[in-house]
Backbone as a printed PyTorch tensor [residue, N CA C, xyz], in Angstrom:
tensor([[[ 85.5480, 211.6020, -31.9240],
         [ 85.8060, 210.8420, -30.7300],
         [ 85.4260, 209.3830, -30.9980]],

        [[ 86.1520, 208.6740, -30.5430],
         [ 85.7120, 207.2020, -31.1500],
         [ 85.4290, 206.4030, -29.9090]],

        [[ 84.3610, 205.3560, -30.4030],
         [ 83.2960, 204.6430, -29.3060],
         [ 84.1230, 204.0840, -28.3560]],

        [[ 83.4120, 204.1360, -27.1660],
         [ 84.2770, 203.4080, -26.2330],
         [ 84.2720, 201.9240, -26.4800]],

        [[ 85.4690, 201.1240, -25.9350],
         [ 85.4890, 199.5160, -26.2890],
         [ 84.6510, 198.9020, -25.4840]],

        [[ 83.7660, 198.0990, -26.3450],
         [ 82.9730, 197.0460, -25.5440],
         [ 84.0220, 195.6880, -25.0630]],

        [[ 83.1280, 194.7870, -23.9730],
         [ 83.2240, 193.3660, -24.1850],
         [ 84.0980, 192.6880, -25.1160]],

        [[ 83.5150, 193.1610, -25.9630],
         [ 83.9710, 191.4570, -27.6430],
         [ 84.9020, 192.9870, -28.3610]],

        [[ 85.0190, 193.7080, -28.3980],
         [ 86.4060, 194.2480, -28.8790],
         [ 87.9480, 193.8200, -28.5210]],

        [[ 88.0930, 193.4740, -29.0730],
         [ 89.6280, 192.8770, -28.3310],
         [ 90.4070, 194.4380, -28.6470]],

        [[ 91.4900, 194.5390, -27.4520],
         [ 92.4230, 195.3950, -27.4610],
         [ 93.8200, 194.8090, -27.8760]],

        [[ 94.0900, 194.9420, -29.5590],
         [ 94.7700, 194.3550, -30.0070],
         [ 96.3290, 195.2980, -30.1930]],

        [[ 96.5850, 196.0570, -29.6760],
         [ 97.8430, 196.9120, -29.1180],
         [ 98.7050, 196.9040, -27.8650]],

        [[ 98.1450, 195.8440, -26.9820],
         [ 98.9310, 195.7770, -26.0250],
         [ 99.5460, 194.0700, -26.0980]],

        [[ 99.8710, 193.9010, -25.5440],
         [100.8650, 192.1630, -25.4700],
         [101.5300, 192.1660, -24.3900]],

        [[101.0560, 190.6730, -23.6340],
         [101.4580, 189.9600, -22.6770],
         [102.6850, 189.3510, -22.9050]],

        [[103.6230, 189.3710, -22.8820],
         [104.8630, 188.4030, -22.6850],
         [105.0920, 187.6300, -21.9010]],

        [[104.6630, 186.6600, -21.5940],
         [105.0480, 185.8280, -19.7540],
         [105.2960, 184.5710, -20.4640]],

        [[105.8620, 183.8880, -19.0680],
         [106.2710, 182.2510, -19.6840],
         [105.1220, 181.3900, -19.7250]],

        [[105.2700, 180.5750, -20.5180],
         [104.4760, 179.3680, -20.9460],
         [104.0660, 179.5730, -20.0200]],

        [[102.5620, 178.4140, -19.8400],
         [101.9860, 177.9380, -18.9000],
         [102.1880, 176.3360, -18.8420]],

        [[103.0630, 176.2280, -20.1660],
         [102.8580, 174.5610, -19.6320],
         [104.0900, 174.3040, -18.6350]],

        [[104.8120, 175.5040, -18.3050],
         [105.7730, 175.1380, -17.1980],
         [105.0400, 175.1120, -15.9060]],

        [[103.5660, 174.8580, -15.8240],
         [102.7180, 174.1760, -14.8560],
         [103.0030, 172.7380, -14.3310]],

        [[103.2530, 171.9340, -15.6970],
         [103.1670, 170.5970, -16.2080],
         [104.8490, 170.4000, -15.0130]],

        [[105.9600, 171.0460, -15.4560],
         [107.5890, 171.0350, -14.7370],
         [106.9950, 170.9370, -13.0190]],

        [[106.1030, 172.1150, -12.6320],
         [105.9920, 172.2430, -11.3570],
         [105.0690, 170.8020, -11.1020]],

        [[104.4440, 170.5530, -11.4920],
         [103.6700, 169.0670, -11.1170],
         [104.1800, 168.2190, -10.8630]],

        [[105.5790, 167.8240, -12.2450],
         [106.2360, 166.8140, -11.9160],
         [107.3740, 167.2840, -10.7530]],

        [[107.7730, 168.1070, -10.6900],
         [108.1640, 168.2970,  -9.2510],
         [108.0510, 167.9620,  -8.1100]],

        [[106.4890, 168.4270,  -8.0300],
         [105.7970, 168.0380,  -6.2230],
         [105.7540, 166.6340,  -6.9300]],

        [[105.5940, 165.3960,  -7.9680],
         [105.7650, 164.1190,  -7.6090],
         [107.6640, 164.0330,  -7.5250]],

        [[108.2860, 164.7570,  -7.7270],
         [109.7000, 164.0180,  -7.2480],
         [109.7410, 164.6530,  -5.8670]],

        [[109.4460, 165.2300,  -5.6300],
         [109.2310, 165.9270,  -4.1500],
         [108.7580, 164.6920,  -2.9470]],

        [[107.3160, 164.3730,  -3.5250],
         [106.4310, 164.0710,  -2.8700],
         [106.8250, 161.9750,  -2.0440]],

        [[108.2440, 161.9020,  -2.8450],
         [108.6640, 160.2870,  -2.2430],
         [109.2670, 160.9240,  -1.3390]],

        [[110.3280, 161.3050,  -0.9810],
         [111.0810, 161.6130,   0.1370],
         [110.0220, 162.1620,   1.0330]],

        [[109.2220, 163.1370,   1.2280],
         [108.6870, 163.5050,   1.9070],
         [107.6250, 162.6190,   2.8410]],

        [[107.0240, 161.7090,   1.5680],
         [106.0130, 160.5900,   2.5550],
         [107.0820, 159.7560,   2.7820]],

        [[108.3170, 159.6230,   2.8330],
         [109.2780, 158.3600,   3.1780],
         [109.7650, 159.0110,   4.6170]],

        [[109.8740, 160.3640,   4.6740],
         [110.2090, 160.8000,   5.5550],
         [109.7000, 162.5150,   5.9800]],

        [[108.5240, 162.0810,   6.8530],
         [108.0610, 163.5670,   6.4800],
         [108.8640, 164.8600,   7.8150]],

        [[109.5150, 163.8840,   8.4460],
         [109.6890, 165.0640,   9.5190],
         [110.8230, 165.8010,   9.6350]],

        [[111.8480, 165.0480,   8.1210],
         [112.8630, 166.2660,   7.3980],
         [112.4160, 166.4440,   5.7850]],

        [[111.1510, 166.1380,   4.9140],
         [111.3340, 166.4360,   3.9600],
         [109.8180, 167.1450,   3.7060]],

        [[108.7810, 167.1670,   4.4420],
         [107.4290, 167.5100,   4.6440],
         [107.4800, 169.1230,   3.4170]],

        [[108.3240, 169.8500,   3.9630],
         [108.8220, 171.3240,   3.8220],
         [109.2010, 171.4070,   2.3950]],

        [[109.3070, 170.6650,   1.7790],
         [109.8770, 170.2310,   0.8270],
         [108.6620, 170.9130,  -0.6140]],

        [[107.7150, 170.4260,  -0.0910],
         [106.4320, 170.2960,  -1.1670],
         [105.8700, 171.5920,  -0.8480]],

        [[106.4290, 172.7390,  -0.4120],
         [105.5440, 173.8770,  -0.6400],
         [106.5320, 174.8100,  -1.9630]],

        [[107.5640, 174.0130,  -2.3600],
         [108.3770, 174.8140,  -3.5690],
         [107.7540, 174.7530,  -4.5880]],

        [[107.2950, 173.3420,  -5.1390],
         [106.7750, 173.3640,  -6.3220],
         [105.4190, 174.6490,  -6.5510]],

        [[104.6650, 174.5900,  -5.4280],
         [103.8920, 175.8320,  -5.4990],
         [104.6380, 177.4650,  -5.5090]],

        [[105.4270, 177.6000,  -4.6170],
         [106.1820, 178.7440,  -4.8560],
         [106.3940, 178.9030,  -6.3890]],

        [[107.1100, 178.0410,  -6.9780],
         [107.5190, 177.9130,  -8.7390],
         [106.3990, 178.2330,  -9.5880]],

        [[105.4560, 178.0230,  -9.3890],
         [104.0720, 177.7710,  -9.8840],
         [103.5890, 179.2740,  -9.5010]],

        [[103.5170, 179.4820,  -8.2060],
         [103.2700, 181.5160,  -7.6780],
         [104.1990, 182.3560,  -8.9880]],

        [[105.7390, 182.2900,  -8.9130],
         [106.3550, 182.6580,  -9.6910],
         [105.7710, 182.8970, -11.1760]],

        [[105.8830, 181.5770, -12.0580],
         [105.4730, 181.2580, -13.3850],
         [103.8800, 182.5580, -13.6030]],

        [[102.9920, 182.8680, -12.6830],
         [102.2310, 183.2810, -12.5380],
         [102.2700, 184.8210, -12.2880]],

        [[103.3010, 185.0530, -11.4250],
         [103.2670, 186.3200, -11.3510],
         [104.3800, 187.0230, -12.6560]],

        [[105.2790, 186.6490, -13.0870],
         [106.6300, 187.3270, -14.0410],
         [106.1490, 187.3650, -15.2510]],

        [[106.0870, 188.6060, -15.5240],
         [105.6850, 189.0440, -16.9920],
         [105.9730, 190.3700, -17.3410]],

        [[105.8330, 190.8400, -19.0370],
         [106.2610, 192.1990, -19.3830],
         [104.7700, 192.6520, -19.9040]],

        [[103.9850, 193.6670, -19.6650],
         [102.9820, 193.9970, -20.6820],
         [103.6340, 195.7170, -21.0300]],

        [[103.3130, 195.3520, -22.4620],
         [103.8160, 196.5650, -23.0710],
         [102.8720, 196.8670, -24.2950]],

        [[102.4550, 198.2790, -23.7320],
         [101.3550, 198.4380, -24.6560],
         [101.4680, 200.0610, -24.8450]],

        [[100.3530, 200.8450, -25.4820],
         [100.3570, 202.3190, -26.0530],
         [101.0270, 203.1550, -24.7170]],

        [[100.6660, 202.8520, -23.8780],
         [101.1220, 203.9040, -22.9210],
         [102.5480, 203.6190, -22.1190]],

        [[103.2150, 202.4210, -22.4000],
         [104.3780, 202.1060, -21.9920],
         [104.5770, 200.7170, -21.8660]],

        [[105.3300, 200.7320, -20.8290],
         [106.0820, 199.0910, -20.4050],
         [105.8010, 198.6060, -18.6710]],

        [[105.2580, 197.6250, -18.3940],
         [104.8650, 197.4760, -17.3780],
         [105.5770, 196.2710, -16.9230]],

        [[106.4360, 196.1390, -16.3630],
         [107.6030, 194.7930, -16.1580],
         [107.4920, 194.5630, -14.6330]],

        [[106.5340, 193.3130, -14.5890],
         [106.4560, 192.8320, -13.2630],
         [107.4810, 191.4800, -13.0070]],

        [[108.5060, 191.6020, -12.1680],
         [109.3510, 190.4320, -11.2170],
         [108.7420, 190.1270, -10.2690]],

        [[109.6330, 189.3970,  -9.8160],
         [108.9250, 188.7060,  -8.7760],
         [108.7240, 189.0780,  -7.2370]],

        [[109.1200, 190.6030,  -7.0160],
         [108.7260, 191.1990,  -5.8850],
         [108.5740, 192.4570,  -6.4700]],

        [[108.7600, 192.7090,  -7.1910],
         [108.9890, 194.4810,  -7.8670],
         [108.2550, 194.5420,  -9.5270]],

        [[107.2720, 195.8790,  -9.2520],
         [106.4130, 195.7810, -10.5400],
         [106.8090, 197.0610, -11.0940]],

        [[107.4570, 197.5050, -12.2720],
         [108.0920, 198.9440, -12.4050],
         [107.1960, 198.8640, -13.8730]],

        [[106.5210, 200.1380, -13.6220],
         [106.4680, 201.2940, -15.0920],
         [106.7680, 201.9310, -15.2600]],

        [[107.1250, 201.6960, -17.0810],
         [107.8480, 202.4940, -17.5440],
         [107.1130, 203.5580, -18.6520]],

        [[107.0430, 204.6140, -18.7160],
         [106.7530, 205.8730, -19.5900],
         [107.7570, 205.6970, -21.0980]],

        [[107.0130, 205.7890, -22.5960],
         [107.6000, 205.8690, -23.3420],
         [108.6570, 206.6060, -23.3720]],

        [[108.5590, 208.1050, -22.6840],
         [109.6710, 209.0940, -23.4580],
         [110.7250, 208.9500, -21.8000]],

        [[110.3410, 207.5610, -21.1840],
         [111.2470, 207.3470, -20.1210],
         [112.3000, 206.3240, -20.6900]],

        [[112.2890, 205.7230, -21.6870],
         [113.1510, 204.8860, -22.3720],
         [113.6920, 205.1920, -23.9410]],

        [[115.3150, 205.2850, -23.5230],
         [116.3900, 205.0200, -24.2300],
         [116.5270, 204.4040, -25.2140]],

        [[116.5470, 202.9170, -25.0390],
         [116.8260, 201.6840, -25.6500],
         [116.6190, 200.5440, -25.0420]],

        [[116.9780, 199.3530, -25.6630],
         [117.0050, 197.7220, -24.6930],
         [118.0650, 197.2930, -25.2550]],

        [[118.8530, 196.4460, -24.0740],
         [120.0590, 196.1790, -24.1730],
         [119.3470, 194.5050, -23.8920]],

        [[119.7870, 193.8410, -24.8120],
         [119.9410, 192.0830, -25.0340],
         [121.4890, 191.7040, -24.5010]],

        [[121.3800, 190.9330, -22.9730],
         [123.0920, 190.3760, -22.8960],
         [122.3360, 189.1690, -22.8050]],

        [[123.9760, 188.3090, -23.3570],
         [124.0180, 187.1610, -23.5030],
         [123.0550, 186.1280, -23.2500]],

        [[122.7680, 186.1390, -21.8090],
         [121.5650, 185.3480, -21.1670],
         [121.2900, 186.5560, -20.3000]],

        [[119.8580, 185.6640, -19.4960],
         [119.2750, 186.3940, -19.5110],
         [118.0160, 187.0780, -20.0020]],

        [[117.0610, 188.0640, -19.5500],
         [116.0760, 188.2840, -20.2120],
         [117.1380, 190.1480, -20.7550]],

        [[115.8100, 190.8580, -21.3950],
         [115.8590, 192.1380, -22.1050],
         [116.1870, 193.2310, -20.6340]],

        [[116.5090, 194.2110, -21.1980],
         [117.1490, 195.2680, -19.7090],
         [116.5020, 196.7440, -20.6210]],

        [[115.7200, 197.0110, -20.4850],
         [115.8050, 198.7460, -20.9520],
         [116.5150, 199.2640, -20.5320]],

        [[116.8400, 200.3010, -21.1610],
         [117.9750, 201.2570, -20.8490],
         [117.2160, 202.4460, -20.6110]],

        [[117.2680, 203.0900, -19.5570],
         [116.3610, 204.3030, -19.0360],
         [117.0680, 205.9360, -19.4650]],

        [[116.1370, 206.9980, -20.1580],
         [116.7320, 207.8230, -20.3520],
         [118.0370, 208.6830, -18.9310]],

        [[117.8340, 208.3340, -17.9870],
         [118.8090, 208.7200, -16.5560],
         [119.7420, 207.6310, -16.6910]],

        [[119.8540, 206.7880, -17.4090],
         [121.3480, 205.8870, -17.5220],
         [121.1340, 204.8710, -16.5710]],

        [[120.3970, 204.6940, -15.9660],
         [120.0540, 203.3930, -14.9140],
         [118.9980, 202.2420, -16.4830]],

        [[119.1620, 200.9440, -16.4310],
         [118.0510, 199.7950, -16.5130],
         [117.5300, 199.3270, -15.6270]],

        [[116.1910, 198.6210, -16.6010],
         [115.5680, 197.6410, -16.1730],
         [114.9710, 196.6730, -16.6340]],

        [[115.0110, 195.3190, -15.8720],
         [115.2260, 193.9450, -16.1410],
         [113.6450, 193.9510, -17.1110]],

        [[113.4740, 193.6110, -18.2070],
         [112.0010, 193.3000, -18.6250],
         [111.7080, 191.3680, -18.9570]],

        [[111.6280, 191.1230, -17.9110],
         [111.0530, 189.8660, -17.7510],
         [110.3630, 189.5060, -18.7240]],

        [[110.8140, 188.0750, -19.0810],
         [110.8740, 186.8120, -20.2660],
         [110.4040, 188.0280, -21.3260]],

        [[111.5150, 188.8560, -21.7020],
         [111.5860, 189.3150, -23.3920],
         [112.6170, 189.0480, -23.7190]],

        [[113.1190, 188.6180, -24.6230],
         [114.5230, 187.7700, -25.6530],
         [114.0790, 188.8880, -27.0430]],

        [[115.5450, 188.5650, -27.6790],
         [115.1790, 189.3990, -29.0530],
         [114.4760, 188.2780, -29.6440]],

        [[114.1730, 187.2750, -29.8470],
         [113.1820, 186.4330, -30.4290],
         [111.6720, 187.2000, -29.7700]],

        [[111.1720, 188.1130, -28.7920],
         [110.0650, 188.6190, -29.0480],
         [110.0010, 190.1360, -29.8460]],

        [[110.6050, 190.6570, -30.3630],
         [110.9960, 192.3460, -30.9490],
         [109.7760, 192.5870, -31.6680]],

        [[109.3700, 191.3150, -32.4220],
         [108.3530, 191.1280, -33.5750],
         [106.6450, 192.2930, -32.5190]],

        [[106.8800, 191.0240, -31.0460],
         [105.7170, 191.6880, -30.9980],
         [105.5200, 192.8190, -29.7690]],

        [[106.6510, 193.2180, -29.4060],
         [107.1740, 194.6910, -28.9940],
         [106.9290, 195.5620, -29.6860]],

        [[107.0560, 195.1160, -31.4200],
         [107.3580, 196.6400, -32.4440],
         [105.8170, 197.1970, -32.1990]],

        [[105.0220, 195.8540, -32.2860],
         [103.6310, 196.0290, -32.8240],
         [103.0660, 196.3580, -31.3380]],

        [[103.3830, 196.0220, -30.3440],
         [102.5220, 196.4860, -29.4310],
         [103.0720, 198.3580, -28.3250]],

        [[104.1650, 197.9770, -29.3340],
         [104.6470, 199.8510, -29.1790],
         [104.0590, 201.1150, -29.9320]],

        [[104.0460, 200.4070, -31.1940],
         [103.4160, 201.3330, -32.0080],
         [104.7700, 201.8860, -33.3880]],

        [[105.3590, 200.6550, -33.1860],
         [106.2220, 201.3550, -33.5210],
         [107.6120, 202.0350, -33.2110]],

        [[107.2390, 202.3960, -31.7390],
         [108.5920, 203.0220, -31.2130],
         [109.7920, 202.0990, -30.5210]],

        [[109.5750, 201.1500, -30.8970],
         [110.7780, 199.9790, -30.8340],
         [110.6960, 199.1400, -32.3430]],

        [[112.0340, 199.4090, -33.1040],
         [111.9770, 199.1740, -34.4370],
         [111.9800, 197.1720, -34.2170]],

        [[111.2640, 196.9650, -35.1630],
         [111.6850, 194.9870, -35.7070],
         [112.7720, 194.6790, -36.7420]],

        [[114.0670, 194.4060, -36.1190],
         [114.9560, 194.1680, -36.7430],
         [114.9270, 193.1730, -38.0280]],

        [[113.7710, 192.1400, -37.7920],
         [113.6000, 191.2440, -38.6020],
         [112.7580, 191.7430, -40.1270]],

        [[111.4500, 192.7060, -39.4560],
         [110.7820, 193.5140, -40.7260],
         [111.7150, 194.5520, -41.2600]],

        [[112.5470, 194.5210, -40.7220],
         [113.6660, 195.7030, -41.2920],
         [114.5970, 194.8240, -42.4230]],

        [[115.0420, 193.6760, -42.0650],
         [116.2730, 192.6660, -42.6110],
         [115.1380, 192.4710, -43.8840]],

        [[113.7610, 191.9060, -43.6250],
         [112.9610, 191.3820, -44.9940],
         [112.5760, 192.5880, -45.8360]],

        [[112.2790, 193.7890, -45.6600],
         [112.3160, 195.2410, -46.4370],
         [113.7430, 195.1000, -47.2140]],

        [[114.8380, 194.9750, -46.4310],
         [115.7130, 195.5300, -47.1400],
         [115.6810, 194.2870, -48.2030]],

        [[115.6140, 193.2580, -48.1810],
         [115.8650, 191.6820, -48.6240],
         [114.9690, 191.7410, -49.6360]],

        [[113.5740, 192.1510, -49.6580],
         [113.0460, 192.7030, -50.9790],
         [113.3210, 194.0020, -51.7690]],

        [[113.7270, 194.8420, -51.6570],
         [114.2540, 195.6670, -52.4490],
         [115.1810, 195.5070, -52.7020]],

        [[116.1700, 194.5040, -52.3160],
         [117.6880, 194.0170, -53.2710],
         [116.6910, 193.2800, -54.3120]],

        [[115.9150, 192.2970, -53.9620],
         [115.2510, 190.9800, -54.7990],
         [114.9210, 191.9660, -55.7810]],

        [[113.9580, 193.2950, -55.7680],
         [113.2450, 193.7850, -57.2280],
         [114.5100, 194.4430, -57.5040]],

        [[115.4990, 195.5230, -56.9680],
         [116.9260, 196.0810, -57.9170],
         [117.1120, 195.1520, -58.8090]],

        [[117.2800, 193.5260, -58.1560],
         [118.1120, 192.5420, -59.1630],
         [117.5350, 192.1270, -60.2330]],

        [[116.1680, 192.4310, -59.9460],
         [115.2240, 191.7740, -61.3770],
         [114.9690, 192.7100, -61.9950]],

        [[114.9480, 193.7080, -61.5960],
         [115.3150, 195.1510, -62.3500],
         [116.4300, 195.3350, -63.5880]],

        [[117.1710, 194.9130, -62.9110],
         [118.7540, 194.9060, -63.3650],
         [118.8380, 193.8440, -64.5360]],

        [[118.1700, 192.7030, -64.1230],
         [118.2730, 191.7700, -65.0820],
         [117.1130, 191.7290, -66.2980]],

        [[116.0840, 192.4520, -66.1500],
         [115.4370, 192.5940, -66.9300],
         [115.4690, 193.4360, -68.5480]],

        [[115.9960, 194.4290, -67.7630],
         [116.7900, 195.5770, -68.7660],
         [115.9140, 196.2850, -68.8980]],

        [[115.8590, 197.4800, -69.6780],
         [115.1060, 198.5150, -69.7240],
         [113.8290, 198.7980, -70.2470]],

        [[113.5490, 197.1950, -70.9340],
         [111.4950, 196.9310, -71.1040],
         [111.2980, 196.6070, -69.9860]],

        [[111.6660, 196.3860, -68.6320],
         [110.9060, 196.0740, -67.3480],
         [109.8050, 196.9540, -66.7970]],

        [[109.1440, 196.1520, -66.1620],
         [107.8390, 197.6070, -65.3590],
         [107.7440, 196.9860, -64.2700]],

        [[108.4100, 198.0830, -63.1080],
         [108.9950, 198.0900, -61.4550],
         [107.7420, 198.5680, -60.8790]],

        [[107.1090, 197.6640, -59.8920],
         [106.1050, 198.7490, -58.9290],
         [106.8490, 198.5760, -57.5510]],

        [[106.0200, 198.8950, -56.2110],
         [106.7810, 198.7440, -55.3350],
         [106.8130, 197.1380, -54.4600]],

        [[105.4880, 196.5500, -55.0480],
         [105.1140, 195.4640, -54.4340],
         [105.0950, 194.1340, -55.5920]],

        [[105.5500, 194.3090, -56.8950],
         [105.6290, 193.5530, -58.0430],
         [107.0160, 193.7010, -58.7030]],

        [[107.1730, 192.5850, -59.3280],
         [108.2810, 192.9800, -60.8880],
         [107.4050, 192.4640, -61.9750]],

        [[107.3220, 192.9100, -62.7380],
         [106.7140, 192.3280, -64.1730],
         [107.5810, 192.3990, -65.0520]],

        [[108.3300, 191.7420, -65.8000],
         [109.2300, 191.8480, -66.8680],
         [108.1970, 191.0100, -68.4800]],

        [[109.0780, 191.9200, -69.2280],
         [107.8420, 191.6290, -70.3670],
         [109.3170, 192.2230, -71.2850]],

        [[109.4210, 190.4750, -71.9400],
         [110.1830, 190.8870, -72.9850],
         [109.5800, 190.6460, -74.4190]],

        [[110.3270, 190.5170, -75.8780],
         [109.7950, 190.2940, -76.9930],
         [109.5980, 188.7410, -77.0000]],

        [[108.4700, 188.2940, -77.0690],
         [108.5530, 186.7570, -77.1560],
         [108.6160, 186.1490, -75.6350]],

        [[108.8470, 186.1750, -75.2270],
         [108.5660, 186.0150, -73.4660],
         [108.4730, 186.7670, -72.4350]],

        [[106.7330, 186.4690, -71.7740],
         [106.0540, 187.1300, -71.0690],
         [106.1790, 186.3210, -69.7880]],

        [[106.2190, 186.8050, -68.8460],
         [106.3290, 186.0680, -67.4930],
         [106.2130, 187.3330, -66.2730]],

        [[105.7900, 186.8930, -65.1340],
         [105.8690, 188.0840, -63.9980],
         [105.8910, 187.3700, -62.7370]],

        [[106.7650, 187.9720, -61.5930],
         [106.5270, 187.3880, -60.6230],
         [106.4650, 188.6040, -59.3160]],

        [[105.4540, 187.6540, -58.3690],
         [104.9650, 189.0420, -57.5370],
         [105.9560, 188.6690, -55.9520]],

        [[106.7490, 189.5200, -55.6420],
         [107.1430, 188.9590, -54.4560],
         [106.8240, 188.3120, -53.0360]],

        [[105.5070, 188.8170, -53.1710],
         [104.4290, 188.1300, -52.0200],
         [104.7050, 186.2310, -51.9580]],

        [[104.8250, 186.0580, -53.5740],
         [104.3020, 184.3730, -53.5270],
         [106.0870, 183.8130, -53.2980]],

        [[107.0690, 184.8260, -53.4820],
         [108.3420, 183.9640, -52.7950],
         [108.6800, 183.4790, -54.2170]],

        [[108.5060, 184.1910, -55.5770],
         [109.1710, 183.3910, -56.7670],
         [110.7660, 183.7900, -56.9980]],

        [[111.2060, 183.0010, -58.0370],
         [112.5940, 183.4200, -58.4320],
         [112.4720, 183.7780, -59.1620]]])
């Protein structure tokens, strides 16, 4: 049985997705473009200066947390969880944020996730949402060692994380970690 988490343990399996916070900085300058019309004229524009806070409520409340036990996708009036073996897939359209696809054939909207976040979906799933990108660089190194394989000829020595080629009279090795040719 393993210790319960203190304090200073960070729980490094779950991930917040929400928007910036410096779209604080947008709502500020707002209530000042707001804020001339309104002191120029407050008794049609007064009403005016409670949006930038609304925007600011918003920015605050919309987020995805997705962690070991599922997907927790809060909008901006509606907070839905989701159960791992309750999801299908995620469907990316055009614009827009991410939509799971629910095993009953209905989605849902998962607020500010883009496939530019997958990276840290994979990792805060566990896995059960693949990273297209650690998938593209796997495959992208095992073409890289086939080819130095190939070109080495049959004194080469292949590991899974190295090429070492070692011919008669020239010795050289390169490890794919450091990005050589």
């Amino acid at each position: 049985m393993p210790p319960p988490p203190s304090s200073h343990t960070p729980d490094s399996t779950t991930q917040v997705i929400q928007i910036s916070r410096l779209s604080f900085l947008a709502c500020a300058l707002l209530f000042l473009a707001l804020a001339s019309p309104a002191l120029a004229w407050p008794e049609a524009f007064a009403w005016t200066l409670i949006i930038p806070f609304l925007v600011a409520a918003w920015v605050v409340r919309v987020r995805t947390v997705v962690g070991p036990e599922g997907i927790v996708a809060r909008a901006t009036f509606k907070t839905t969880n989701l159960k791992w073996d309750e999801l299908d897939g995620l469907r990316f359209p055009k614009r827009g944020w991410a939509r799971a696809r629910l095993t009953d054939g209905s989605e849902v909207a998962l607020p500010v996730v883009t496939f530019g976040r997958l990276p840290q979906l994979s990792e805060a799933s566990g896995g059960r949402i693949t990273d297209p990108y650690a998938a593209a660089q796997l495959a992208e190194e095992k073409a890289y060692r086939e080819k130095a394989a190939a070109e080495a000829g049959p004194d080469a020595e292949t590991t899974d994380d190295a090429v070492t080629v070692e011919k008669k009279g020239d010795r050289s090795s390169c490890i794919l970690a450091t990005g050589c040719e």
